[in-house]
N, C-alpha and C positions, 0 to 999 in steps of 0.2 A: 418405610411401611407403606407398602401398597395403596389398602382399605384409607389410610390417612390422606395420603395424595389425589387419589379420586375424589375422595369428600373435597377436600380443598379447593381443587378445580371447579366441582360444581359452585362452591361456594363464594370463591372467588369472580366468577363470572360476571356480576353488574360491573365489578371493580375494574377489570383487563383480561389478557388473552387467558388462555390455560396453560400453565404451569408446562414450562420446557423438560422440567423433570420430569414430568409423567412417563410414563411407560410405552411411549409407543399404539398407547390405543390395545394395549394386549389384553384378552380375552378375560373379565373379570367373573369368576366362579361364585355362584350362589355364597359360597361360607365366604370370601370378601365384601359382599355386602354384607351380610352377616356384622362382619368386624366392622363395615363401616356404620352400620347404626350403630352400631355401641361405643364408637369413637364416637359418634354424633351427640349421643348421650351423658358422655364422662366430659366432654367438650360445649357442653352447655345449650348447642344449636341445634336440636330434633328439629323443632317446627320450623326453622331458617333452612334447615337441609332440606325439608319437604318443599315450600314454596321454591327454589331454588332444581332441584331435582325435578318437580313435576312438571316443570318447565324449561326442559334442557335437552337438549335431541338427545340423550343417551336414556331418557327415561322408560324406552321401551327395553331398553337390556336391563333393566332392574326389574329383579322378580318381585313377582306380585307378592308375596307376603313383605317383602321389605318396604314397597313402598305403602304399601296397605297401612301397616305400623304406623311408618312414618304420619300417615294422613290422620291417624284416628290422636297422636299426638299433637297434631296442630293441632284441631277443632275442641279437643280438650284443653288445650292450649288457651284458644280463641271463648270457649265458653265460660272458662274463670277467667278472664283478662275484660270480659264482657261485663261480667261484676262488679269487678272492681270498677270501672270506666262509671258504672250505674252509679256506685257509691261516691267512687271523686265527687261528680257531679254534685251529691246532695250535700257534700263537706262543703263544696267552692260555691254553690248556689248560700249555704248559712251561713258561709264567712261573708261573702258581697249582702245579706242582710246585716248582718254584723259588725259592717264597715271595715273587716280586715281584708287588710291587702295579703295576697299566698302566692308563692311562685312555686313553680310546680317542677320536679328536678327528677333528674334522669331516665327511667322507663316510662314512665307513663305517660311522658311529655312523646319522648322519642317513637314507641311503639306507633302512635295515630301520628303523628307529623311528618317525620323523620323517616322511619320504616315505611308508612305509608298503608299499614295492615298490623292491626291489634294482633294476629294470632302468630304475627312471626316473630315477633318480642316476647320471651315469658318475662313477668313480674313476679317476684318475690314478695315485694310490697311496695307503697306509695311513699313517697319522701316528701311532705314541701315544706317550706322555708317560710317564715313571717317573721315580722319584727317581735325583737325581745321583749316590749312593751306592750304588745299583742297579746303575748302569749296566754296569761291570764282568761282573758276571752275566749279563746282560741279554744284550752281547756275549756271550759263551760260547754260551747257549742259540742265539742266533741263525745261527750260526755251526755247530751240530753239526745245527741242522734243518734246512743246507743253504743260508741266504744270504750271497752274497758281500759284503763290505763292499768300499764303492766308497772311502773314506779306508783306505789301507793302512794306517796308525798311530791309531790312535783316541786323542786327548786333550780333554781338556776343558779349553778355554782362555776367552780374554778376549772374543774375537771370534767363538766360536761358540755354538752352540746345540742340534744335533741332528747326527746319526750317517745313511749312506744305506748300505740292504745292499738286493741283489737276489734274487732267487729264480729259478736258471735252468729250473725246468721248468714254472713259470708266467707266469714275467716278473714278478713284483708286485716293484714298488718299497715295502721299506720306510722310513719315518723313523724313529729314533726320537730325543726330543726330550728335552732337560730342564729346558729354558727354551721359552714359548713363541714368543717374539721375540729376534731374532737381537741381542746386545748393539751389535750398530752401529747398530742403530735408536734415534731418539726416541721411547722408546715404551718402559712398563716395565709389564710383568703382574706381580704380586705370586702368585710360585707357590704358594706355603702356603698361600694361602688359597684356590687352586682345591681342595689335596686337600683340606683339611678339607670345603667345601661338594658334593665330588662325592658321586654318589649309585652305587650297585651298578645293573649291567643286566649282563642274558645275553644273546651272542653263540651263537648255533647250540648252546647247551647249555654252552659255554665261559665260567668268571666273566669280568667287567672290571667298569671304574669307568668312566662317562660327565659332563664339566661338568654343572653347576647348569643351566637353563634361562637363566638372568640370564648365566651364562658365555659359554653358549654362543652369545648374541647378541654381546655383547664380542667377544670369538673371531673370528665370521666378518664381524663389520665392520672388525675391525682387519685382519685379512687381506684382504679386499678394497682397505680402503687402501692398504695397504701395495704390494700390487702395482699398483697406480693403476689398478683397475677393466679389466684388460685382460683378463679372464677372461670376459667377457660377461655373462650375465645368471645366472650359475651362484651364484654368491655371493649375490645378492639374492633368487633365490629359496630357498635356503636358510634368509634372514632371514622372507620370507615363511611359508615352511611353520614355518618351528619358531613363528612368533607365532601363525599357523593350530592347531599340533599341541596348545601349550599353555595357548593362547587366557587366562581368565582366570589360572589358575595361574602367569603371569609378574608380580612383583613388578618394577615398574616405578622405584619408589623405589630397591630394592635398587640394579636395575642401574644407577642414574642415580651413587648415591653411591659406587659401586666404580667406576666409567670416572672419574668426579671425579677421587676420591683416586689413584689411580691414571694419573690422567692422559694419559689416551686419548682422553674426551670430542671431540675434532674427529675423530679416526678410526672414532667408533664412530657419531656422529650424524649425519655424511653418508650412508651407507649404507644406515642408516634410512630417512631423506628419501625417498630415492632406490626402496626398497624401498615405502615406501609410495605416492610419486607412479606409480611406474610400472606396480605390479603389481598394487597396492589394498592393499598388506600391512595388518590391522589395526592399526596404530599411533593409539595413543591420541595426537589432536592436542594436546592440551593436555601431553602428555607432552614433544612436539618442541619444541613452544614454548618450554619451560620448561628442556628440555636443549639448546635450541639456544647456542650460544658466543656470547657479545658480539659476536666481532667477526667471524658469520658475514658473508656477500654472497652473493646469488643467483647472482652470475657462477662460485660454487665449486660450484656444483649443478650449471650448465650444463657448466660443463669435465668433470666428470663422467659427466655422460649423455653428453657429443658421446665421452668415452672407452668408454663401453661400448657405442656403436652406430658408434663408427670414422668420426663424421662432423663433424669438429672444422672447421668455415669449409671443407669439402674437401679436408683434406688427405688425402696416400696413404696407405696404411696403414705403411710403411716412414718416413714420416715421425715417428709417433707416437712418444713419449719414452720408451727404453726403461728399466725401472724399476731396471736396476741404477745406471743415472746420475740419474733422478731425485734421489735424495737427496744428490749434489754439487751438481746445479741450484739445486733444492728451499731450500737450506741460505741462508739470510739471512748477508752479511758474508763478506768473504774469508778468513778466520780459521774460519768454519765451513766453509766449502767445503773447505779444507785440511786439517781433522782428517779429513775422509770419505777424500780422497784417498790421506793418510797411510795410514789404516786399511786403505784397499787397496791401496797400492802395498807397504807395507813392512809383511805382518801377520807376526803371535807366530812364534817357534817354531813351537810345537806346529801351529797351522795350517800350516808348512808341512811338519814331521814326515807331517801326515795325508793329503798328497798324493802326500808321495813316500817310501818307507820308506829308514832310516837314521839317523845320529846328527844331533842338532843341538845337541849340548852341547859345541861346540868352532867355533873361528874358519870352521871349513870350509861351516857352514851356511851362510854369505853367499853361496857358491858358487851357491846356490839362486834367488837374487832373481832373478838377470839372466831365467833362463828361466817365471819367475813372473812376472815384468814382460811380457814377450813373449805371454805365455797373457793377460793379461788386455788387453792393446791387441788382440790378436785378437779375444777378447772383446766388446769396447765401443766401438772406434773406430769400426769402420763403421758401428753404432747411433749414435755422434754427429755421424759427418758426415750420416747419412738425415736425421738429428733436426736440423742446423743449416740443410739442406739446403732440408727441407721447411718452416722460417720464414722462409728466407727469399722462397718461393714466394708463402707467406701473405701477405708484407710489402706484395705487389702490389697485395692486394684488401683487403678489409672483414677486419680480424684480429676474431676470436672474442669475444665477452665477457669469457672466462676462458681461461687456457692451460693444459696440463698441467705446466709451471714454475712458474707462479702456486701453482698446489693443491696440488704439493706444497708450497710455501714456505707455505701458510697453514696445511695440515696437521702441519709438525714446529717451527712456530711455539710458544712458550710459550705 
């Protein structure tokens, strides 16, 4: 795809030369740029195209309406990202009266340090992390600065991991986390020793704590996995710039023996890959080599990229596997398939305490499952029939190298 390739080039550009496939430099027609903002769009990076484009010798062959767009999507971009930065601020200014320690985790951190420009990172929302013994607190402040929390009951149980409150006069979604990864995951960060290795950064004048460099590559690989790359190219370039940002200063050994031990290594070394084949991220090859898994296959790189450019053997995009059933799929033996399912059909208490406020220290809780069950087949059933839907389409033709079943299954594989 043409439109795909040209965007890539431009966007590749901090990283290394431009792309040998390109075309030749040949004549690119009004309707491919055209395709290429809307690749820009379904690929997550509008305002990264624009800063990246409007500063590229080819930016006088792009027609003025395209890059117009483009520009009017940054700066709206930049003026909710602007917001939120105002609000961090007043959350990490009441925690530091509070005496809570916050480390502040993926965009928000990345966009002003790492990017180096608020408006070429969009955020979604804010994530930070504090101690479990915190939390408590943590609530209160949140809650008197005006966010609503979206769990009516707030407990900290088996099957959870972070808290969602909103801000009605900005919109910003925050998390806040106490665990990086949700315990129904195969996947275990060792929290202690983020805080020990975090480092102090200022926010707009405001203290916080931001992961190690080494973290913060773990971090946004295991996140991209975990949501099976459906976020487009947002995550990868994040890997990219933070290897750009801290270029030698990344201890590569470090990070190899914390994903080991820890036991992330498949989640954290495909995204790598994938950051470096696609974007030029500097990853030291000798480094992949040697953290790649035994029992990698090419075929789990391709299922990957056909996930983050939505072109899996053709299928629709509605077919694609959605990631809250990936991990029953995913799951190797019927016996693991069943612990995920239990976990979601029949969760804790307290999970259900957080949905719906009232008692659940009496018979009457059960009372709760039936319309819990209900929310969640609304949830995911029509995700599984699209999902069984669109294999069986595939069945017809040339099925893929690798599938998003396959990847997950080799991802939360031991």
């Amino acid at each position: 795809m043409r439109a795909r390739e040209r965007l890539l080039d431009a966007l590749r550009s901090p990283f290394l030369d431009p792309s040998p496939d390109r075309d030749g430099g040949a004549p690119f027609a009004e309707a491919d740029w055209n395709m290429a903002y809307d690749e820009a769009g379904r690929l997550g990076v509008r305002p990264l195209a624009y800063v990246h484009l409007a500063a590229s010798a080819i930016s006088p062959d792009i027609p003025d309406g395209v890059l117009e767009a483009l520009r009017r999507d940054y700066m709206s971009n930049a003026a909710v990202n602007m917001l939120f930065y105002a609000d961090l601020k007043d959350v990490l200014t009441a925690f530091r009266e509070a005496g809570i320690r916050a480390l502040v985790l993926k965009g928000a951190y990345l966009a002003e340090s790492v990017y180096g420009n608020i408006g070429a990172r969009t955020l979604s929302d804010v994530d930070l992390l504090v101690r479990r013994e915190d939390l408590e607190r943590a609530d209160g402040v949140l809650v008197r600065l005006g966010y609503s929390p979206r769990e009516r009951r707030r407990f900290v149980s088996a099957d959870t991991n972070e808290f969602h409150y909103r801000r009605a006069t900005t919109g910003l979604l925050l998390e806040l986390h106490w665990e990086l990864v949700a315990p129904t995951y195969p996947f275990r960060i060792e929290t202690e020793e983020l805080w020990v290795s975090a480092r102090p950064f200022a926010f707009a004048g405001a203290g916080g704590l931001v992961l190690s460099p080494e973290d913060q590559l773990i971090h946004t690989g295991l996140h991209a996995s975990i949501h099976m790359y459906l976020r487009g190219l947002r995550d990868l370039f994040d890997i990219a710039e933070i290897v750009r940002h801290f270029g030698s200063n990344l201890d590569w050994d470090r990070l190899r023996a914390r994903a080991d031990r820890w036991r992330v290594a498949k989640g954290v070394h495909l995204p790598l890959l994938l950051a470096g084949r696609i974007l030029g991220a500097a990853i030291p090859e000798d480094f992949l080599r040697d953290f790649q898994p035994r029992d990698f296959e090419e075929r789990f790189y391709e299922a990957a990229r056909n996930e983050i450019f939505d072109a899996a053997g053709g299928a629709p995009r509605e077919a694609r596997l959605n990631p809250n059933l990936a991990l029953a799929f995913g799951r190797k033996g019927a016996r693991a398939k069943w612990a995920v399912v239990r976990d979601r059909v029949f969760p804790s208490r307290n999970r259900l305490a957080a949905e719906a406020a009232g008692r659940v220290d009496s018979w009457r809780y059960l009372a709760r499952y039936p319309g819990w069950i209900l929310k969640l087949l609304r949830r995911n059933v029509p995700a599984g029939r699209k999902y069984v839907a669109g294999r069986m389409r595939l069945s017809k033709k040339r099925r893929p190298a690798g599938n998003e079943a396959d990847l997950m299954a080799w991802l939360v594989s031991p």
